[in-house]
N, C-alpha and C positions, 0 to 999 in steps of 0.2 A: 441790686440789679447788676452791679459788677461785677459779684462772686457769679452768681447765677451764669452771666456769657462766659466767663472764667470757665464752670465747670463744664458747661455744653459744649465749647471749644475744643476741649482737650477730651469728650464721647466723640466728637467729630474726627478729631486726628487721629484718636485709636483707630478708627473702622477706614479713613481714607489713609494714615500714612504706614500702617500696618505690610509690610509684605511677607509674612511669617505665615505657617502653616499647621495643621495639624495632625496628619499620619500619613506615613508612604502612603501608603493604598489608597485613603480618600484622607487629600493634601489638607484641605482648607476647615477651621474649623470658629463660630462664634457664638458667644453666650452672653447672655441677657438676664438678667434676676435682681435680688435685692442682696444688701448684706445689714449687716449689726457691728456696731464697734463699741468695747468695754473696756474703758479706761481702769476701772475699778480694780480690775487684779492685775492688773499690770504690773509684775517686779521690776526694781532696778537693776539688777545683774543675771546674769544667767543661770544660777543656780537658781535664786525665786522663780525664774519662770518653769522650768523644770517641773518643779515642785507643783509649783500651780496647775500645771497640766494634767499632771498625774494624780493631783487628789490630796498633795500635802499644801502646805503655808495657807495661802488664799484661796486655796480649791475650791470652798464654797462661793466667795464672789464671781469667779469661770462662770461658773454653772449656773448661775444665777442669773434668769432671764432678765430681770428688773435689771441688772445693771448693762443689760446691752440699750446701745440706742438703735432702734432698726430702721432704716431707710426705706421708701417705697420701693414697687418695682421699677425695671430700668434705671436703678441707679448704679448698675455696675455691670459692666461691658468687657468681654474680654475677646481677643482674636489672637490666633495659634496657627503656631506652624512646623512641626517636627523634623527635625533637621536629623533625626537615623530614627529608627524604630524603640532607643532609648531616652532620646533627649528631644524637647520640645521647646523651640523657644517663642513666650506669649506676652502681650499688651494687656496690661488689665486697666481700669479705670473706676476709682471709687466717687461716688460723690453724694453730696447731703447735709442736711443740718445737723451737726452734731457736737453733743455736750460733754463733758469729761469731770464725770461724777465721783471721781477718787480727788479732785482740788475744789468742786462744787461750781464750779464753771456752765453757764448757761450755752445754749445751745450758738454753735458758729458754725458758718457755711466752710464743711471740709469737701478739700478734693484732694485725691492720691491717684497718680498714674506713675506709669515705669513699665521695664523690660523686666522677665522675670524666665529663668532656664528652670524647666521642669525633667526631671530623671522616672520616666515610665520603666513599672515594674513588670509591665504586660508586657515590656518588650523581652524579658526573659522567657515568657512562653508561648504568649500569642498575644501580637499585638493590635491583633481582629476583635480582640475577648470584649465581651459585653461590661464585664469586670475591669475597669481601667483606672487603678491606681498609682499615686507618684508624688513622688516628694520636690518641693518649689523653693526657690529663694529666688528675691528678686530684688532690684534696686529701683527707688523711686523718688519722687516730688513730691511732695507733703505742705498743703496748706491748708492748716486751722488755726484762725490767730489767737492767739495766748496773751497781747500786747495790754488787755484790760485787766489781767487776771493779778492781782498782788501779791501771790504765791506760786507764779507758774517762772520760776528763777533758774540760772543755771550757777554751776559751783560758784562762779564770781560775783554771784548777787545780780547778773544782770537777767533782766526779762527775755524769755526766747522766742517772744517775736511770733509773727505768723508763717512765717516761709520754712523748710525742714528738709533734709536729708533725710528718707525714711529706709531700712533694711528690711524684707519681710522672710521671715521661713516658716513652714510651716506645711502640713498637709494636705492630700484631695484627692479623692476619684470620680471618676466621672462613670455613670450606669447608663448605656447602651440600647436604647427600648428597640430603636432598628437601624440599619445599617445608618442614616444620617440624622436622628434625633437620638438625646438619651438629657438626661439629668445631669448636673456637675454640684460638689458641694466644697468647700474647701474654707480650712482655718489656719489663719496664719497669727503668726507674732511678730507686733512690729518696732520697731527701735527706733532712735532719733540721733545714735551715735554722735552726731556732731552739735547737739546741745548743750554736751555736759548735766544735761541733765533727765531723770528716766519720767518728767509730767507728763510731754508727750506721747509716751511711750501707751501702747495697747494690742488687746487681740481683736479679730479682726473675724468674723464668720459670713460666709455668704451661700445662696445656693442660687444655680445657675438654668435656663434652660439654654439646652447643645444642639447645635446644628452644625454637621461636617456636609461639606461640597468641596467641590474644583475638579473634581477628577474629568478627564478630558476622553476625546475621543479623536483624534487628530489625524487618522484615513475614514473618519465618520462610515464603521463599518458596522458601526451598530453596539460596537464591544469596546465598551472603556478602555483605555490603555493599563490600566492595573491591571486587567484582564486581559489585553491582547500582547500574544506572543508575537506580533507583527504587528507592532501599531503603528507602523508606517506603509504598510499594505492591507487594500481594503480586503477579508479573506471572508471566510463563515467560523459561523458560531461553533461547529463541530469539529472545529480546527484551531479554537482558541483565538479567532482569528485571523487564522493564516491563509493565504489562496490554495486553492487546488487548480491548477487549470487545464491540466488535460480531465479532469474529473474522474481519476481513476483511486480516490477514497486515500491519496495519499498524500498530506499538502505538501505544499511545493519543498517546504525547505527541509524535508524530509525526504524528499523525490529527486532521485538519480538521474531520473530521464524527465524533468517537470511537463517539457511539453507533447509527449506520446504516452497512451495509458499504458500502464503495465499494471500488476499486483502488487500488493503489499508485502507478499515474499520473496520478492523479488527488486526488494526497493523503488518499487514504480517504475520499472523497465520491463516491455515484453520479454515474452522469454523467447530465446534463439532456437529459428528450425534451418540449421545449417545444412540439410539436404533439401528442404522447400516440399516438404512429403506434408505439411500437413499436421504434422506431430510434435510441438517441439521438445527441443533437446532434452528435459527434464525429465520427459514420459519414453522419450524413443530411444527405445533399447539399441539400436542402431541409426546413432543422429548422423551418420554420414554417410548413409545409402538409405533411399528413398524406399517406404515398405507401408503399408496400409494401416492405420489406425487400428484394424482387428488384428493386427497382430505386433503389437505393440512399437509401430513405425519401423519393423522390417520386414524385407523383401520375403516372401512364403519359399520355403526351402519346394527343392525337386528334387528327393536324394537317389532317385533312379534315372533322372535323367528321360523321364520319357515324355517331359512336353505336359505332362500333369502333374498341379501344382500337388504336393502330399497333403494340403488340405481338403485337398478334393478327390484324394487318391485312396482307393479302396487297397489298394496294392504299392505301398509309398517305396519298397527296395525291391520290386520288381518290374521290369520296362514293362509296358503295357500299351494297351491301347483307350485312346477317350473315349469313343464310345463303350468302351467295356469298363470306365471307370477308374482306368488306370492300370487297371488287370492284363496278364496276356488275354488276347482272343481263347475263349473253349475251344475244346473241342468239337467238333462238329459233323455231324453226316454231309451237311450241305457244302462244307470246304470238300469234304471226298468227291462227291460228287462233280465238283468246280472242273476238279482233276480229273477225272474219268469223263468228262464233256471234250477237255481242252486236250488228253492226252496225244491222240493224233490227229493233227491238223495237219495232212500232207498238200508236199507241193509238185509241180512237174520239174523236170529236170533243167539245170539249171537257173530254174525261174523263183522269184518272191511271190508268185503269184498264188493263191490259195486254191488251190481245188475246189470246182464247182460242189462235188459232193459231200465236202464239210461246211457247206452253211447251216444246214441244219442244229448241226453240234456249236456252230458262234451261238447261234440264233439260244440255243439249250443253257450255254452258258454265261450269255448276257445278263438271263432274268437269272440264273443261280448267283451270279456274284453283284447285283442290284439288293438281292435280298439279304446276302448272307453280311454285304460289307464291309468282307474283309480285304486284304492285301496282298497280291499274287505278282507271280511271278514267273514272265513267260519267257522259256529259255528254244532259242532256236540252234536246231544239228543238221549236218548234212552228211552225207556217204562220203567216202574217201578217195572217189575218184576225183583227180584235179589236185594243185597246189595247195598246202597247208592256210597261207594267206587267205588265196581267193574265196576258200571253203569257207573259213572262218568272219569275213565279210559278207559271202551269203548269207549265211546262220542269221547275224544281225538283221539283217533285211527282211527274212522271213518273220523275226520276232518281233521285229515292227510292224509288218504286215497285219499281224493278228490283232494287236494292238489296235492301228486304225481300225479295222474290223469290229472289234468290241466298241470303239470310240463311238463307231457307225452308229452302234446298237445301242445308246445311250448308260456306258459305261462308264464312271470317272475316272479317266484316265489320272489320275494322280493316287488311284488304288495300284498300280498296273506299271510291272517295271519290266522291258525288253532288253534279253541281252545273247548275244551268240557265242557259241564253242566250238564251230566248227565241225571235224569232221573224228574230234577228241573222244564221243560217246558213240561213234560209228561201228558198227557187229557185224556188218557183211563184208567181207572181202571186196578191193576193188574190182577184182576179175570176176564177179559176179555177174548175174544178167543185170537188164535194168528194173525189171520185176522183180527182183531180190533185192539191189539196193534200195527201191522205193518204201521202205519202213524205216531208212535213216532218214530220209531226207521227210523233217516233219520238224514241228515245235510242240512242245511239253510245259506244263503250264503247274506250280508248286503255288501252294499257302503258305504266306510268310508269316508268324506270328510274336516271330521275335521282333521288338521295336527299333532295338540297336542293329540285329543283323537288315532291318531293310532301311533304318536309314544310310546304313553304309553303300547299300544295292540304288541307292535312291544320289547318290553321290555321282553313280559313276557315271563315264560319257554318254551320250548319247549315240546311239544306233543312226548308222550311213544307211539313208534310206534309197539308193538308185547303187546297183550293183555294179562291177568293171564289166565292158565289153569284150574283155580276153576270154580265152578258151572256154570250150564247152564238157559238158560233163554230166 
């Protein structure tokens, strides 16, 4: 009953004093099985054992089931803890009734426990692999008492007792069925070194079943920390992990700008529209003047300058007019006509006032230039009697005159430019009668069809609409 608490003490201490582990990735690892011990071929020196192993001296005792004593299940316990991806260091614990059939010794209550450094060879390729083999040596406590045995002596004759110094080396791998169960099998050779003598000495077979755990989850994001690139922030699965938190598909620790979305080509930062057009910089052919997405965030050129964009210009290097597309204004019967309506409009002497009997000819040329909608230009002259000045400020006044007049007639005045010359295009002599000079003193009325020459006409002052009170004429 003593051996018995003796051996369950010391399955206890393996599994509670144990803090060793099993493999980086999934830390924690224990096993549970039977084993077999064969005193039988046991040599004394190192080269016997050798030999034995491999098939010479005692190789048939090895091999030889009958000379193992096999233990039930759960008599051998191991827990592990891998301290790099090549080295492991574990707790084993043997225990059982057993007889040592090389001195003829009846069965005694053995227990063996100890530390023992394993060298994994999977950590030279993969130390995930299903395949996990490794070479063991380990140091232990060995008790099976010898103390009745008449031939279990060491070099000085004396008996070596129950209690042992035991060394083991020896082989194992462990087969992987899924990521935290698999099988374990492992044979060692064990020694008594400090006996002096090799009775206690044996090999030692067991097989094991495996189970690895521990691995943690420590911002419980779902993603084991051997798996998570952030196991200290709770992130998603499709990021290993790691947060995204503007949610723009790039995690954070990858994200330049983590908290505004941007794209992935861009490190997770918008991209910059340094003109605010709408476009940005990456696409917009011109990122520093504002221009419309159909043309690729710049401004639509006007290479004529006429107020139409050349994307809409049927005429892009000739000034034109919008309604004509961009085009100059055609040609036209109904411009000639404008002119032969407006060409005299006289007045009386001295005055801005329009002769009663060219209403008719407004009234003619109202509806001709509503329809034709073009751009005119009404210039006023006056005869040469009188001062250059004063003539020259009539002129204007009369070509204002008509102006209102057509205004009257529901003309747009913003087709319609008034400007005076004076007394500059005058053909009658002043010493004429006044019936003679009355064909200068009139306004004359042109189609402007060039765009540049009327917005220059379109520039200038505007026409003094109340004449001087000096001299008559």
């Amino acid at each position: 009953m003593k051996n018995l608490k003796l051996g369950i003490s010391a399955l206890a201490l393996t599994v509670a004093s144990t803090v060793f582990a099993q493999t980086t990735s999934n830390p924690w690892l224990i096993g549970v099985g039977a084993h077999g011990v064969n005193h039988a071929a046991a040599g004394g020196n190192v080269g016997n054992v050798f030999s034995t192993a491999f098939g010479g001296g005692d190789g048939g005792e090895l091999y030889n089931i009958n000379n193992f004593t096999i233990t039930p299940p759960l008599s051998k316990l191991t827990v592990a803890r891998n301290l790099n991806k090549y080295l492991v260091l574990d707790w084993q614990t043997s225990v059982g009734n057993v007889d040592n059939k090389r001195i003829g010794m009846g069965k005694e209550f053995f227990l063996m426990t100890g530390l023992g450094l394993q060298f994994k060879f999977n950590g030279l390729w993969n130390e995930e692999s299903w395949f996990d083999p490794y070479l063991r040596v380990g140091a232990n406590y060995l008790r099976h008492d010898y103390s009745g045995a008449t031939n279990a002596v060491d070099g000085d004759g004396q008996n070596i007792g129950a209690n042992h110094f035991a060394l083991a080396t020896g082989l194992g791998s462990n087969f992987w069925l899924t990521k935290n169960f698999g099988l374990g099998i492992q044979g060692d050779y064990v020694s008594t070194p400090g006996d002096k003598s090799s009775v206690a000495n044996f090999w030692q077979a067991s097989a094991s079943l495996l189970f690895r755990f521990g691995n943690t989850d420590r911002d419980k994001d779902g993603i084991l920390d051997k798996d998570d690139l952030c196991p200290d922030t709770p992130g998603l699965a499709q990021f290993q992990g790691c947060p995204d938190t503007d949610g723009d598909g790039v995690p954070d620790k990858d994200d330049q700008c983590p908290d505004v979305a941007g794209p992935v080509e861009n490190n997770g930062c918008p991209w910059p529209d340094t003109d605010g057009d709408g476009v940005v910089d990456k696409d917009d052919a011109c990122p520093t003047v504002a221009g419309p997405a159909e043309n690729n965030g710049c401004p639509w050129p006007d290479t004529d300058g006429d107020g139409v964009l050349d994307k809409d210009d049927a005429c892009p290097t000739v000034p034109g007019l919008a309604q004509y597309n961009g085009c100059p204004k055609p040609k036209s019967v109904t411009a000639t006509e404008v002119e032969g309506e407006l060409k005299n409009i006289y007045f009386d002497f001295n005055k801005a006032t329009i002769k009663s009997e060219s209403g008719p000819r407004l009234d003619a040329a109202a509806t001709l230039i509503k329809t034709d909608g073009g751009n005119y230009l009404l210039e006023g002259q006056t005869d040469k009697k009188g001062s250059e000045a004063y003539n020259l400020n009539l002129s204007r006044q009369r070509a204002a005159s008509v102006v209102s007049a057509l205004d009257a007639r529901g003309v747009d005045v913003n087709s319609l430019k008034s400007i005076g010359v004076g007394e500059a295009k005058a053909v009658v002599p002043e010493t004429a009668t006044d019936a003679e000079r009355q064909q200068d003193r009139k306004v004359v009325v042109r189609a402007i069809e060039d765009a540049t020459e009327w917005a220059t006409y379109k520039k200038s002052d505007v026409v003094t609409k109340k004449a001087p009170a000096k001299k008559k004429k």
